[in-house]
C-alpha positions in Angstrom: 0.0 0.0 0.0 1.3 3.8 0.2 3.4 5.2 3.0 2.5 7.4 5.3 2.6 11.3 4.6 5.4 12.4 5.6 5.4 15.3 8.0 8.4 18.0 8.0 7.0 19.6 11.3 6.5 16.5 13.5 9.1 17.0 15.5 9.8 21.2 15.1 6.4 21.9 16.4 7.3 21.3 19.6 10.3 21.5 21.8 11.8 18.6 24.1 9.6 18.8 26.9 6.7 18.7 24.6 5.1 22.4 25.5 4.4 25.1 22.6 7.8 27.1 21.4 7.7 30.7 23.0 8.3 33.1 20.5 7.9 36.9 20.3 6.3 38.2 16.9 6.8 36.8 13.4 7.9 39.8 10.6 7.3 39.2 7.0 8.9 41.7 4.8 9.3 42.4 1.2 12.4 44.2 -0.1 12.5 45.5 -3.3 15.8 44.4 -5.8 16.1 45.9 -9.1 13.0 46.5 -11.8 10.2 44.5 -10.5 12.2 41.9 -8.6 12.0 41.9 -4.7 12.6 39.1 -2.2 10.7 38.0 1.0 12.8 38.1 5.0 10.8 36.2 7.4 12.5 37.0 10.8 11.0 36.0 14.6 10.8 32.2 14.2 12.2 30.8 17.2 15.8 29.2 17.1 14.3 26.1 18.2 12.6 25.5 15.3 14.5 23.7 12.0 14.5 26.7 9.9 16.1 24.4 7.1 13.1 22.0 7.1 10.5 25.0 7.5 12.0 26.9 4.4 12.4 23.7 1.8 8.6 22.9 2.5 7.6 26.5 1.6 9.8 26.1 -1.4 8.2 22.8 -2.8 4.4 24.3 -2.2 5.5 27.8 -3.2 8.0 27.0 -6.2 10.2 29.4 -5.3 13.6 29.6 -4.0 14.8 30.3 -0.6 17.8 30.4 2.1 18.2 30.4 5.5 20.8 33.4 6.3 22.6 34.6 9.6 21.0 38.1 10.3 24.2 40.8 10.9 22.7 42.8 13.8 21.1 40.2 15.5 22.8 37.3 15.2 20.0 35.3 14.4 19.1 33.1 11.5 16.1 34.7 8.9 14.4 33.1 6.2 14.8 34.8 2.9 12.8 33.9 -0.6 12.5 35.0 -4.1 9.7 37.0 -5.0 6.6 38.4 -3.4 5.6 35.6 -0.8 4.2 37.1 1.8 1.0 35.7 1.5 2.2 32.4 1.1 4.3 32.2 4.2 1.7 33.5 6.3 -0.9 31.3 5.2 2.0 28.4 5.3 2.7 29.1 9.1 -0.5 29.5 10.2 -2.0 26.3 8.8 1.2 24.3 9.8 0.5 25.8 13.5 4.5 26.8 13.4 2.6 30.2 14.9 -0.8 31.7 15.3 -2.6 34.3 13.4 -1.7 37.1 15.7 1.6 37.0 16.0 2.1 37.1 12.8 3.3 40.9 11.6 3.4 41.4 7.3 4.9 44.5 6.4 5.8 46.1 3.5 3.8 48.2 0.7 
C-alpha cells in the first residue's frame, strides 16, 4: 500500500519537553531588488525550530527559491525567498500551527 505522509514539522512543532515554542512576533517583509524583482525576509521564528526544514517545504508548495541566512545585527538566523511571498508564508505558518494568526506581523507596501 502507500506510506504514510510524511510530516516535515512533527518534531519542530514542539520543543523537548513537549510544551508550545515561546516566541515573540513573526515579521514578514518584502524588499525590493532591481526593476520589478524583490525578495521575501521572514524574521522571529524561534531558534528552536529547523529553519532548514520549514524553508524547503515553503519552497516545494510555493516554487520558489529560498535560504536560511545569519542576520548581521542580530545574530539570528532569517528566512529569505525569491519573489513576493508574503502571502504564502503566512498562510504556510499558520496552517502548519508553526505560529498563530496574531503574532504574525506582514509589512511592507
Amino acid at each position: 500500500g502507500l506510506a504514510a505522509p510524511f510530516d516535515p514539522f512533527a518534531d519542530a512543532a514542539t520543543a523537548d519537553t513537549g510544551e508550545k515554542l515561546e516566541q515573540g512576533y513573526v515579521h514578514i517583509r518584502i524588499q525590493q531588488r532591481n526593476g520589478r524583482k524583490s525578495i521575501t525576509t521572514v524574521t522571529g521564528l524561534s531558534q528552536k525550530l529547523d529553519l532548514k526544514k520549514i524553508q524547503k517545504a515553503i519552497k516545494k508548495e510555493h516554487c520558489c527559491n529560498g535560504t536560511v541566512l545569519k542576520d548581521e545585527e542580530s545574530g539570528k538566523e532569517v528566512l529569505q525567498f525569491q519573489g513576493d511571498q508574503r502571502e504564502a508564508v503566512k498562510t504556510f505558518l499558520i496552517k502548519e500551527e508553526i505560529c498563530d494568526k496574531d503574532s504574525v506581523k506582514v509589512h511592507g507596501f
